[in-house]
Phi, psi and omega in degrees: 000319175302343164292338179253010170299326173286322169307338181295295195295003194251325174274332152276007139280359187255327219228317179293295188306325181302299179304019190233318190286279188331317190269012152283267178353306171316302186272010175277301186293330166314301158332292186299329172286342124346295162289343159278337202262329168278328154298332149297329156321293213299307201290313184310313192279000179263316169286330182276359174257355175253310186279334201248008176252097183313291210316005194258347184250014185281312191262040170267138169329126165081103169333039162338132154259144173298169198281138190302152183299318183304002180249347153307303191312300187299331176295311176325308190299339201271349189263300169293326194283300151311305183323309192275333170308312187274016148258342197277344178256349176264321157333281155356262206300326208270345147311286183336310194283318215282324199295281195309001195241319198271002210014056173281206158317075178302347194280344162307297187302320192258340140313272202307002156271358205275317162324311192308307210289002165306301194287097136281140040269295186349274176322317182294328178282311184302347176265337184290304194251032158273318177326299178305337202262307181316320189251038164260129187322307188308293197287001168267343173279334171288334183286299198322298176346291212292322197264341191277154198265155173319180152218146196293129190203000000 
């Protein structure tokens, strides 16, 4: 019995550095969703100065015509429809690193990995192995700790 008090502190030191690695890692993927957002900015202001600027069809070749405002249109939605998926996952994640740092709603933190495991490559290894760390007996017993109110003594 005496073997297994070290190993107990050996394991919760392995699950305290994982929870740590997981809530960087969370504001890391935040970051990128961020930087995706921009990249998505970027792609809006290039189709839209080629699609919605007569003056870019003025010397085209073959009597080209510019392309109908209704094909502008469907990119705006295609545009607002991603725009809001990647804040809503990047919100999402940077809740998700403050939960994992706060040893909170973990049942939040494991949504938002299940969400995650979409976005590949990135999201699947951070949703896989928040998943694996999260649903460890040790690290539901640390959450639990963390939500039981002290007790009076």
């Amino acid at each position: 019995m005496t073997n297994l008090t070290p190993l107990m502190r050996d394991q919760r030191k392995v699950d305290a550095e994982h929870l740590k690695l997981l809530a960087v890692f969370h504001f890391v993927f935040a970051g990128l969703a961020l930087v995706g957002l921009g990249f998505l900015f970027l792609h809006w202001f290039f189709m839209h100065s080629i699609l919605d600027n007569p003056d870019m069809w003025k010397n085209a070749r073959n009597g080209a015509q510019p392309p109908p405002k209704e094909l502008f249109v469907v990119f705006k939605w295609f545009y607002a429809f991603f725009g809001v998926m990647i804040l809503g996952c990047g919100l999402a994640n940077l809740g998700s690193g403050l939960c994992i740092l706060r040893r909170r709603a973990r049942i939040f933190s494991l949504v938002v990995a299940g969400i995650s495991c979409l976005a590949f490559p990135f999201g699947t290894a951070l949703g896989v192995f928040t998943l694996v760390v999260l649903l460890r007996d040790s690290v539901i017993e640390v959450y639990a700790a963390k939500a039981a109110p002290p007790a009076a003594g």
